[in-house]
C-alpha positions as CSV (number, residue, x, y, z in Angstrom):
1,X,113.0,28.1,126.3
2,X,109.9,26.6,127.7
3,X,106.5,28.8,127.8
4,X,103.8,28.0,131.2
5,X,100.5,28.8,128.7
6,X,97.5,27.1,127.4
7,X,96.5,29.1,124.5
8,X,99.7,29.6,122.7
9,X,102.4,26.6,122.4
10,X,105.9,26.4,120.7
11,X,105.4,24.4,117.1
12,X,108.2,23.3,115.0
13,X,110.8,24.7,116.8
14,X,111.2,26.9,120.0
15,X,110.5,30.6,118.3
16,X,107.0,29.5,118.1
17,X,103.7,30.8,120.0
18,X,100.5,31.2,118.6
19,X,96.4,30.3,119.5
20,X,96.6,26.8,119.9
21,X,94.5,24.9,122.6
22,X,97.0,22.8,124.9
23,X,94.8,19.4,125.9
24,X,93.6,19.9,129.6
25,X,95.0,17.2,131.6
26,X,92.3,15.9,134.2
27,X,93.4,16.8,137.9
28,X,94.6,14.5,140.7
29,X,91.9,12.3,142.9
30,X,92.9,14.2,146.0
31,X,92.7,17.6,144.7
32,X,88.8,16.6,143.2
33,X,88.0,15.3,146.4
34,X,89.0,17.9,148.5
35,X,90.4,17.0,151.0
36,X,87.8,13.8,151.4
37,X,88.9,10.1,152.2
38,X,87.3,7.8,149.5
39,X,84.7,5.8,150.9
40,X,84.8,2.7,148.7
41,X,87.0,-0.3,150.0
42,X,87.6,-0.9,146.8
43,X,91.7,-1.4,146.0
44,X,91.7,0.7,143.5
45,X,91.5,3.5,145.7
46,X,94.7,2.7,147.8
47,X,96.9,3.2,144.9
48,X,98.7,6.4,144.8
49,X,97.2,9.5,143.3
50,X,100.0,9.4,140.3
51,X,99.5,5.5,139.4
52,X,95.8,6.6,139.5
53,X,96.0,9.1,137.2
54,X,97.8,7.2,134.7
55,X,94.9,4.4,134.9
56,X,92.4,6.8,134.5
57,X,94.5,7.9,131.0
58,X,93.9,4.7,129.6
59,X,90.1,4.3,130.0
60,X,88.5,4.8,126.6
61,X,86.4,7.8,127.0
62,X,82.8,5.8,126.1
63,X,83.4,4.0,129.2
64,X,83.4,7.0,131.6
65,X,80.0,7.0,131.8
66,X,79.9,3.5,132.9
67,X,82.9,3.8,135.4
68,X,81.1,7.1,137.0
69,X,77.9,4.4,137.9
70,X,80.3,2.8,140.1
71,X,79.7,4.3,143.2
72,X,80.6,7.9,144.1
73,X,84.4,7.6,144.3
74,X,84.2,6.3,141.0
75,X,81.6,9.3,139.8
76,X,84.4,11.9,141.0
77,X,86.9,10.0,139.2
78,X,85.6,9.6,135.6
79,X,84.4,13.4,136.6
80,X,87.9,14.9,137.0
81,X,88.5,13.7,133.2
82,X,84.9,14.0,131.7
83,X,85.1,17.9,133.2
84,X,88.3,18.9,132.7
85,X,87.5,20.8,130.1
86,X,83.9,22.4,130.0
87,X,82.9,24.8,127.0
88,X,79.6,26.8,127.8
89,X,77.8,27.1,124.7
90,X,74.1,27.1,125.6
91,X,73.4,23.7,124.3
92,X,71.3,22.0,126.6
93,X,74.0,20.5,128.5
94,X,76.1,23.2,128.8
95,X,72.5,25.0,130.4
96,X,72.2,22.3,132.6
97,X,76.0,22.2,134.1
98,X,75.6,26.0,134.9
99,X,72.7,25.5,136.4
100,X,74.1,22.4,138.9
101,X,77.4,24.7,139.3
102,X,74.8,27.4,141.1
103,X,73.6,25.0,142.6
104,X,77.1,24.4,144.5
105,X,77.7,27.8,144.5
106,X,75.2,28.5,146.7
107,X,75.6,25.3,148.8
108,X,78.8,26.9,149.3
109,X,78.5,30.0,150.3
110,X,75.6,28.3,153.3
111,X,78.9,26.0,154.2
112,X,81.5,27.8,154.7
113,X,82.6,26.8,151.5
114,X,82.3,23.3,151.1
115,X,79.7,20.5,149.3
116,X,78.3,17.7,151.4
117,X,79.3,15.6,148.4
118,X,82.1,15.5,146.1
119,X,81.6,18.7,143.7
120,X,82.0,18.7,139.9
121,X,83.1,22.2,140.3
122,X,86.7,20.5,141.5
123,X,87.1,18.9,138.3
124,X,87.2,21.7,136.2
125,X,90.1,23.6,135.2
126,X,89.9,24.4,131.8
127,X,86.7,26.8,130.9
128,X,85.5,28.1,127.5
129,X,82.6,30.2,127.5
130,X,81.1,30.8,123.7
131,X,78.2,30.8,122.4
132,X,77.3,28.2,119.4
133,X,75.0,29.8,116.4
134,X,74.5,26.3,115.3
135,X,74.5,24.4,118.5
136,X,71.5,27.4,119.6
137,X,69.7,26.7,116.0
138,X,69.5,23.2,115.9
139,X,68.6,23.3,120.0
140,X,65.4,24.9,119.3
141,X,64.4,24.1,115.9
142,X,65.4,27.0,114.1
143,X,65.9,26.4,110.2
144,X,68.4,27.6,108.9
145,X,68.3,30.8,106.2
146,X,67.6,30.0,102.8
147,X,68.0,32.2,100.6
148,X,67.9,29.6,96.9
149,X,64.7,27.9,97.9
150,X,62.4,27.0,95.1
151,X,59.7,29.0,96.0
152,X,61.6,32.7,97.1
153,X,60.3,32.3,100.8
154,X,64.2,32.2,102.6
155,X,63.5,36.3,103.2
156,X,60.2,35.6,104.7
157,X,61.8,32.6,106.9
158,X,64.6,34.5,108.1
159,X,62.2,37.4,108.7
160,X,59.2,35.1,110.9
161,X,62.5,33.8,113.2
162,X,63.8,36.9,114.3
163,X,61.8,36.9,117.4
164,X,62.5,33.9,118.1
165,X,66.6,35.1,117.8
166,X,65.7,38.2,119.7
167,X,64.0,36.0,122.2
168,X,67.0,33.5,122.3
169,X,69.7,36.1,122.2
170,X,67.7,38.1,125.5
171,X,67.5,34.8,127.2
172,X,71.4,34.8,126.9
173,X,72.6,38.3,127.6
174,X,70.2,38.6,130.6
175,X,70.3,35.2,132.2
176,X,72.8,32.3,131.0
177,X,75.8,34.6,130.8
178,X,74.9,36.6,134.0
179,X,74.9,32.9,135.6
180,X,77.9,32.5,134.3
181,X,79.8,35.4,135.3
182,X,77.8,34.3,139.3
183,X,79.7,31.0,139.2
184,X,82.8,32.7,138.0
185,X,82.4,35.5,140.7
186,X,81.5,32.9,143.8
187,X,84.7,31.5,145.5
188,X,85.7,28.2,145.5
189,X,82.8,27.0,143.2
190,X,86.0,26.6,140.7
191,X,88.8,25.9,143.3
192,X,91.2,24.4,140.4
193,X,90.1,26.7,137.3
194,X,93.3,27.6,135.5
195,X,92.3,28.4,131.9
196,X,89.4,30.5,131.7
197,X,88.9,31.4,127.4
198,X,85.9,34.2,127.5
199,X,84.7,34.8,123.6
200,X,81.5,36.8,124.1
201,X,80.8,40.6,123.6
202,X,79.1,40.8,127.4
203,X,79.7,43.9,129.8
204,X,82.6,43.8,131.9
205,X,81.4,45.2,135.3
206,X,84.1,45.7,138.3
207,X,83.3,43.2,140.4
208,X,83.3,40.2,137.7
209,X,87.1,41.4,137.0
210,X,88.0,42.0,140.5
211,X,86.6,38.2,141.0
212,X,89.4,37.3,138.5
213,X,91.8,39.2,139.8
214,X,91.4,36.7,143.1
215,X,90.6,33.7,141.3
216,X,92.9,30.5,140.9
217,X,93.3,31.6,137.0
218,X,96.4,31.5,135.3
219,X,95.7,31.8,132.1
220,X,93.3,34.5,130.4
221,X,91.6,34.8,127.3
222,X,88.9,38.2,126.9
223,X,87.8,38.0,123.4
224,X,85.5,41.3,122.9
225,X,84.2,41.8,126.1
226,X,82.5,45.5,126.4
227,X,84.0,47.9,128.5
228,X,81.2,50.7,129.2
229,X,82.5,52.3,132.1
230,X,85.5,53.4,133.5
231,X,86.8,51.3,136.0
232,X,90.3,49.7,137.0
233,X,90.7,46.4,139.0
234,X,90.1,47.0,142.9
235,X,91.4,44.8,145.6
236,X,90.7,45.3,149.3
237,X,94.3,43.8,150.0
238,X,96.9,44.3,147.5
239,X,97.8,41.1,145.6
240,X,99.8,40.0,142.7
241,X,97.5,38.3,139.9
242,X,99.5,35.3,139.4
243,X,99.2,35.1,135.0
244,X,101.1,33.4,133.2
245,X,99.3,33.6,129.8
246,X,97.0,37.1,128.9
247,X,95.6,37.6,126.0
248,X,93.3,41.0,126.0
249,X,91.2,41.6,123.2
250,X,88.1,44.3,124.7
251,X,86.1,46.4,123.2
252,X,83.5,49.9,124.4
253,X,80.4,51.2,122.9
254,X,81.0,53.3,119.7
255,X,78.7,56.1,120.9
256,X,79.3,56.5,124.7
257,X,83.3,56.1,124.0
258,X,84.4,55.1,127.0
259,X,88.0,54.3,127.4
260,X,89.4,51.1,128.5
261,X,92.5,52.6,129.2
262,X,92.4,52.2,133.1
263,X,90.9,48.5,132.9
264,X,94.2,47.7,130.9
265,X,96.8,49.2,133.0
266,X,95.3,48.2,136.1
267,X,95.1,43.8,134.8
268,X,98.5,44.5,133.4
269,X,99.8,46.4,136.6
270,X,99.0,43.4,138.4
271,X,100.1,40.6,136.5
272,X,103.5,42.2,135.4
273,X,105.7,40.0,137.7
274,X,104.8,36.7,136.6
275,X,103.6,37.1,132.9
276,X,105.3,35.5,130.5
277,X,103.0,35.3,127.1
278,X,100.7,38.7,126.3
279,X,98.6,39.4,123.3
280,X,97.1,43.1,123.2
281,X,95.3,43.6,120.2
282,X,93.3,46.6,120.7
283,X,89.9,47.9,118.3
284,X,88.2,51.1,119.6
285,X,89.8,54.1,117.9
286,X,91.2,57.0,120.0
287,X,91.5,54.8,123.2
288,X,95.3,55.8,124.0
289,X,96.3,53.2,126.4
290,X,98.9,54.1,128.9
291,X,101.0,53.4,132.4
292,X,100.5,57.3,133.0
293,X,102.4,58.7,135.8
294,X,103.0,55.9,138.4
295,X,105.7,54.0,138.7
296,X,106.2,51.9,135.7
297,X,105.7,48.4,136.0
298,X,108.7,45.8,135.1
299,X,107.7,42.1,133.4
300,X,110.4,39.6,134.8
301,X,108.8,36.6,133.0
302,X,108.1,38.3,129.8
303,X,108.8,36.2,126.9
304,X,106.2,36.5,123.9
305,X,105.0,39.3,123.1
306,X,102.2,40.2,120.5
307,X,101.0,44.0,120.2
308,X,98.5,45.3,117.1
309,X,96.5,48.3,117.1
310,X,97.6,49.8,120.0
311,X,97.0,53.6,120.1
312,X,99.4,54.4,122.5
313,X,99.1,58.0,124.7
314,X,102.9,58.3,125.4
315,X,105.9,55.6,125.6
316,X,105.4,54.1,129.0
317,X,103.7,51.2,128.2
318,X,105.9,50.2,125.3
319,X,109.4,51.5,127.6
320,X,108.6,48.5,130.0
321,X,107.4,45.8,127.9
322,X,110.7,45.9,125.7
323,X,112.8,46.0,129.1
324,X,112.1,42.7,128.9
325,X,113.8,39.5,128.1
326,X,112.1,38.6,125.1
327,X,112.2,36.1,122.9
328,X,109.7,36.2,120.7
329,X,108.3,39.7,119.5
330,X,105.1,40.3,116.9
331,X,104.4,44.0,116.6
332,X,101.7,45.5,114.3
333,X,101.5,49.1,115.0
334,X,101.1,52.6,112.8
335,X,104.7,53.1,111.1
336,X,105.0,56.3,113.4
337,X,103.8,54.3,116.7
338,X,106.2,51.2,115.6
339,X,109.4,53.3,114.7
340,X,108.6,55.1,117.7
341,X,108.6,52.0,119.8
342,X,111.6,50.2,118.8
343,X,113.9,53.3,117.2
344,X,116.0,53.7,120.3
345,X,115.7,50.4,121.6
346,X,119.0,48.8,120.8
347,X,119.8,45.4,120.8
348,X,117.2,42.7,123.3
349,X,119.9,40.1,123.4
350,X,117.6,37.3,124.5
351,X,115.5,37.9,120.5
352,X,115.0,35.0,118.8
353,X,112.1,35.9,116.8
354,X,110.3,39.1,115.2
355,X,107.4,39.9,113.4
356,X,106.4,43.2,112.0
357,X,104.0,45.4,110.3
358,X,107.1,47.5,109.2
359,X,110.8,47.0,108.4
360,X,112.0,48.7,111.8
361,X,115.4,49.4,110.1
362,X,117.7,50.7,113.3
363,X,115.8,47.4,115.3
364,X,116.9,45.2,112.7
365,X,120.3,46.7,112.6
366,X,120.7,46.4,116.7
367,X,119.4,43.1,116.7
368,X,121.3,40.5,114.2
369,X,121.3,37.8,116.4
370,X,117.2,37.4,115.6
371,X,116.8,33.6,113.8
372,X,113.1,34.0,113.1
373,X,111.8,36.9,110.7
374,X,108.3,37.7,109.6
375,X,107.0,40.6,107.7
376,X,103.6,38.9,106.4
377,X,101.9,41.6,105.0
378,X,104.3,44.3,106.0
379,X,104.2,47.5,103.7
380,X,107.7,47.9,102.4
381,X,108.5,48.9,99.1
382,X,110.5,47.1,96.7
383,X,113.4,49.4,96.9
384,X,113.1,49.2,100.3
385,X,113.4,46.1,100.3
386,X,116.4,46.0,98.0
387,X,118.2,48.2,99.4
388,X,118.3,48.4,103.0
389,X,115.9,45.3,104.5
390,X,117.6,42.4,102.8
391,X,120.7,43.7,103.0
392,X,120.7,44.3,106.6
393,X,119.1,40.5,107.1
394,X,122.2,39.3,105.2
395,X,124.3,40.3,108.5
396,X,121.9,38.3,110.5
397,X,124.4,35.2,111.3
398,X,121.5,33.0,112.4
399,X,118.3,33.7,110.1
400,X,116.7,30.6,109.5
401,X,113.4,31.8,108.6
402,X,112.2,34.2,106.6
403,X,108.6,35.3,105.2
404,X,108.1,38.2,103.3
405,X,106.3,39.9,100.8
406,X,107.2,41.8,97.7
407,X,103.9,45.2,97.4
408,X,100.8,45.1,95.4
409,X,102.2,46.9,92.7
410,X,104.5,44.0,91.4
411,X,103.0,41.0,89.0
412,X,106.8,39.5,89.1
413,X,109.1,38.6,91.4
414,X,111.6,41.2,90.9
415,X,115.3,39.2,90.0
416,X,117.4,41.8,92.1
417,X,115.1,40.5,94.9
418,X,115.8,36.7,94.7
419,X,119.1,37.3,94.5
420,X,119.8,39.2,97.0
421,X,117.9,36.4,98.8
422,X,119.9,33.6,97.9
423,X,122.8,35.6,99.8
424,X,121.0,34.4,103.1
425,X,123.1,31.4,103.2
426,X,121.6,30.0,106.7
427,X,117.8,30.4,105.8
428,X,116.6,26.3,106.3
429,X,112.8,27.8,105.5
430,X,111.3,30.2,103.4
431,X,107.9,32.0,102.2
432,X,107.7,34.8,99.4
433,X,105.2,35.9,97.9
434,X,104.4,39.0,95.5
435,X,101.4,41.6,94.3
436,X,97.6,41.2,95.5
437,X,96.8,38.1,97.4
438,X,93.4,38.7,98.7
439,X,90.2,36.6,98.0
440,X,90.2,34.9,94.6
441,X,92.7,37.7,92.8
442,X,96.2,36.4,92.2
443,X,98.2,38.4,90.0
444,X,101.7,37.0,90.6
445,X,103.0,35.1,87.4
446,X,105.5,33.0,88.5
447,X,109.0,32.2,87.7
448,X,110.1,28.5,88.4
449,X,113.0,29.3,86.2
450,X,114.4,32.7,88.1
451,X,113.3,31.8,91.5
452,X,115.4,28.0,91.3
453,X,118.7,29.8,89.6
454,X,118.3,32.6,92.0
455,X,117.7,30.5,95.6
456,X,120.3,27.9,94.1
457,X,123.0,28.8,97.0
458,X,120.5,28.0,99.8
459,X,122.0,24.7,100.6
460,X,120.1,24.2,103.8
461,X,116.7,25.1,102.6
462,X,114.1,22.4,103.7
463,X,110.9,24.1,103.4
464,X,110.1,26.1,100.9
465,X,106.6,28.2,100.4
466,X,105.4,30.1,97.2
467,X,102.1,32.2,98.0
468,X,99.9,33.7,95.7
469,X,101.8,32.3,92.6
470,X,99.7,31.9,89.5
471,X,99.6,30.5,85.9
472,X,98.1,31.2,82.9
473,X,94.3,29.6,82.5
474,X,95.5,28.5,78.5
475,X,98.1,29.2,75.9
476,X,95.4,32.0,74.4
477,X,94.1,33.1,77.2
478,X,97.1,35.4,79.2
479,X,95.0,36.5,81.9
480,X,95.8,34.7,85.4
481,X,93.9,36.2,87.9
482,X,91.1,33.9,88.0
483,X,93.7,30.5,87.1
484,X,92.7,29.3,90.2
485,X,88.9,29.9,90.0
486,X,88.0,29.2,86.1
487,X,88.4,25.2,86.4
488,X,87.2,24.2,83.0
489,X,88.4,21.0,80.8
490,X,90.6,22.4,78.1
491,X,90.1,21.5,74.4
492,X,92.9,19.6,75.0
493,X,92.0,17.5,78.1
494,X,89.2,16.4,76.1
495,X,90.4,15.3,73.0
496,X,88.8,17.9,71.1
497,X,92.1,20.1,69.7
498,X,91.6,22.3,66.9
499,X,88.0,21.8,66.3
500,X,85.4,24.1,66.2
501,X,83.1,24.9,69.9
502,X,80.2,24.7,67.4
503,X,80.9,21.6,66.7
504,X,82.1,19.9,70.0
505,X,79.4,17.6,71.5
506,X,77.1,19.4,74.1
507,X,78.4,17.0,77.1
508,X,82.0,18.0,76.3
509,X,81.2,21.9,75.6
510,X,79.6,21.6,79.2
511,X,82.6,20.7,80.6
512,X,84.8,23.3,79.0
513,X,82.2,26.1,79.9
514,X,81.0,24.7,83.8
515,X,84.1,25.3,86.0
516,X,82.8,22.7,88.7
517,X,81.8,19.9,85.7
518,X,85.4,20.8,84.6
519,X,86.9,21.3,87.6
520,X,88.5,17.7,87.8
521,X,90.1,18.2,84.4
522,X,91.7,21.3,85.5
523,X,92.5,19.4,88.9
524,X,94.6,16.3,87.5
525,X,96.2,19.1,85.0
526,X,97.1,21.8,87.9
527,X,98.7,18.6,90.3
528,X,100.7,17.0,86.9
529,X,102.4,20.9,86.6
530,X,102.8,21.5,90.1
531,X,104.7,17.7,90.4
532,X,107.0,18.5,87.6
533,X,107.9,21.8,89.3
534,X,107.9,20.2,92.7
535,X,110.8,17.8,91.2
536,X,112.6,20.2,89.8
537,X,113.0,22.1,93.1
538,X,114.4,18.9,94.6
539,X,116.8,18.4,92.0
540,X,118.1,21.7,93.0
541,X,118.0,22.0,96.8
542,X,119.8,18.9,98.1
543,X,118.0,19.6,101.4
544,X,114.3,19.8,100.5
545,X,111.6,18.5,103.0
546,X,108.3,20.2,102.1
547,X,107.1,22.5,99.7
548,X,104.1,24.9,99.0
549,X,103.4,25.8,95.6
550,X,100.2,26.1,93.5
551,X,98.2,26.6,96.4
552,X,99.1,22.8,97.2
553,X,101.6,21.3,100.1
554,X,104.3,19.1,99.1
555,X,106.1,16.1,100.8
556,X,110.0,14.9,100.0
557,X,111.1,11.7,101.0
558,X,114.4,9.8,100.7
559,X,114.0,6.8,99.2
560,X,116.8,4.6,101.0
561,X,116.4,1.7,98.5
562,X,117.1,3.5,95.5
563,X,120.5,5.1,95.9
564,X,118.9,7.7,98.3
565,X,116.8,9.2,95.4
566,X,114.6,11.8,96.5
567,X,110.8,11.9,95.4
568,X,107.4,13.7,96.4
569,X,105.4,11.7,98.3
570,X,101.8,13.5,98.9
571,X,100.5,16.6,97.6
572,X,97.4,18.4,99.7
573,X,95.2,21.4,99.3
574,X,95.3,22.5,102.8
575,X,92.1,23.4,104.0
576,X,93.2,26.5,106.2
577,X,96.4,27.7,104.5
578,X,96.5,30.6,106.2
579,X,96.8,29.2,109.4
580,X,98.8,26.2,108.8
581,X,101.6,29.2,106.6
582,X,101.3,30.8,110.2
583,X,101.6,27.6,112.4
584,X,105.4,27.4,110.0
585,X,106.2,30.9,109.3
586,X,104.6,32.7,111.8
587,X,105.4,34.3,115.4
């Protein structure tokens, strides 16, 4: 399966979509020029478009500038790369390119469309507009908050600055987006814009959407715009909006409580025959979104599919979404909306991936040829789980991945569980985890033991991720919650066994009472525990690639030289687990 989109691409294998920004390759000489001859004599320019474009890959980016000195053939050239992609964040740049785009805009619309010379607005065709706090702060000399100064003054900073922000923030709302949403709204100022990401709470007003609607876009992020009227796209000749990739994210005003209802239908009306990727994740409360009584729409190209929050006024929307050949499903919905959705859906034979907010138990029983499973945070009982959800996965002749999540209420990793687990003979990755998981509190005490003689008949198992999982801080201390956060030297790491804290010395009582002075004694302790596990796992899954355990990642490699011996080879704290657990687990 191959997926036409620039926010979401398939990672690790082909079940996978998810927020990921594709690179924006730079567009062809003849398309920036439009429709000009070059005017240099130079050689260069007699190549073919195609060998030009692959010359133009190879020039380190530093020397752009100097190639766009050249003459003006060679401007537009280093252009179509330099611009490719353009994020507007109200740096002074990013002020001054909107600025020059009006500038075209209206040179345009005086010309029947056209620049006297070659246009940066060509060269563009990936746009993100999002405004930078830090980028703004450090533009005009803002200092930053500070609330641990020596003398107590960070209130009264923050407090002397606000109308400055107010100032700032005015400027923005009432000018540099408005010029924005101008360029966006002129035609032809962006002839080859494809990817337009919007990330800023600004009023959606008709005529910017209807602009879009007739715009070269084909793929659509609206992160939080504000709907505060009621409106639907309007057209004076009916047209198809030719997305590929949607993802709708708006939002209204709380108090007038407008609905957004007719805005949706209306985008979604017109890009149904040739979308293939569409994230809906809707916030205002009581904002029942449906296809009401016209003729309900049908989505050819529909392949990923990613709905949460939805408050949905009857089935219509829903009815012609799963119509679809999907492939790749993530649903988060009320249990009552989700069961709802999917009860009487039967089998989507195209499924190769789902992710839910529920154990949908007739979807999951209709649908066994699904090879991707995900109920991250789902809310399904143990005995749920125990009895109907696993057992109905072990039908699943495919399932390669599974993540799921035993409920708040358990500090163990039931047995019963695991083993019914270890009956998913196909699985090749896996991600459990157990109990309370947010912010600092784990309260998962692990098993190595149970989980290894449990998962022992997953023969294929390569990657293999333990969330949440905990230890004991010492042998006296049973408490495990805050393992992970109380990082002191123990009596032990210091040499210091069996003798009185009275009489330690005051360096080494610091370090078994400050958890960052300690912190590197706990560190090399936590990574020699979490190697000897790690090797352990190996020993028992033949297969094993990576692992995650300990809140740390895991490498296996073979080594060839040594009668194939396997051994870890790195061990990382991930910066962003939750996103790289996603990028692997995830739909």
């Amino acid at each position: 399966m191959t997926t036409n989109t620039s926010f979401y691409t398939l990672k690790d294998s082909k079940l996978k979509f998810q927020r990921d920004t594709l690179p924006t390759l730079p567009i062809s000489f003849d398309r920036v020029l439009e429709n000009r001859k070059p005017t240099s004599a130079s050689a260069l320019f007699n190549l073919p478009v195609e060998i030009l474009g692959l010359i133009l890959k190879f020039v380190e980016s530093s020397s752009l500038a100097a190639l766009a000195v050249v003459n003006s053939d060679c401007r537009q050239l280093a252009r179509s790369r330099q611009f490719a992609n353009v994020r507007l964040d109200f740096s002074s740049s990013s002020e001054a390119l909107v600025r020059l785009l009006v500038s075209e805009a209206s040179e345009r619309r005086m010309s029947s469309g056209s620049t006297s010379l070659p246009s940066l607005g060509a060269c563009i065709r990936r746009l993100t507009v999002s405004i930078d706090i830090d980028i703004v702060r450090q533009r005009f000399e803002i200092p930053m908050d500070d609330f641990n100064d020596r003398e107590g003054h960070g209130l009264t900073i923050m407090e002397a600055e606000k109308p400055r922000w107010q100032a700032i923030f005015t400027t923005i709302s009432k000018v540099y987006l408005p010029l924005v949403e101008a360029i966006l709204c002129s035609a032809n100022t962006l002839p080859h814009l494809e990817t337009l990401d919007w990330q800023e709470p600004y009023d959606l007003s008709q005529n910017f959407c209807n602009a879009l609607a007739c715009s070269s876009i084909r793929h659509l992020k609206l992160y939080r715009p504000v709907v505060n009227e009621v409106f639907g796209i309007s057209l004076l000749q009916p047209r198809a909006w030719r997305l590929h990739t949607l993802h709708l994210e708006l939002t209204c005003d709380l108090w007038r409580k407008e609905s957004t209802a007719t805005l949706c239908a209306s985008i979604l009306r017109l890009c149904a025959p040739s979308l293939e990727t569409l994230v809906w994740i809707h916030r205002p409360r009581k904002d029942h979104q449906t296809f009401g009584d016209e003729l309900l729409s049908s989505f050819p190209c529909l392949r990923n599919l990613h709905i949460q929050m939805l408050e949905l006024a009857d089935n219509s929307i829903m009815d012609a979404f799963l119509r679809s050949k999907l492939v790749n499903l993530k649903i988060i919905l009320e249990k009552g909306l989700l069961n709802k959705a999917l009860g009487t859906r039967g089998q989507i034979l195209s499924l190769e991936a789902l992710s839910s907010s529920q154990a949908p138990l007739a979807f999951l029983r209709e649908n066994t040829q699904v090879s991707k499973v995900d109920f991250d945070g789902a809310v399904i009982s143990s005995e749920s789980l125990e009895i109907q959800v696993l057992p109905i996965l072990s039908t699943f002749s495919n399932l390669s991945s599974l993540r799921i999540s035993w409920p708040k209420s358990c500090s163990r990793l039931p047995e019963t569980g695991l083993s019914l687990i270890g009956r998913l003979h196909t699985l090749n990755q896996l991600c459990i985890s157990c109990g309370r998981l947010n912010h600092w509190r784990r309260s998962w005490i692990v098993d190595h033991t149970a989980i290894r003689y449990h998962l022992f008949p997953l023969r294929y198992l390569q990657r293999l991720a333990l969330c949440g999982d905990t230890y004991s801080l010492r042998a006296n201390f049973p408490n495990s919650e805050r393992y992970y956060e109380e990082t002191f030297a123990t009596e032990e790491d210091l040499g210091y066994t069996g003798v009185p804290l009275d009489e330690v010395p005051s360096h080494a009582r610091r370090l078994m009472t400050d958890s960052k002075l300690g912190k590197p004694y706990w560190e090399t302790r936590h990574k020699e525990k979490m190697i000897a596990e790690g090797k352990e796992y190996i020993d028992v899954f033949p297969n094993l690639e990576w692992i995650y355990l300990g809140e740390r990642a895991m490498c296996v490699k073979v080594d060839y030289g040594r009668m194939q011996s396997r051994c870890i080879v790195s061990m990382n704290e991930m910066a962003n687990k939750r996103t790289y657990l996603n990028s692997m687990f995830g739909i």
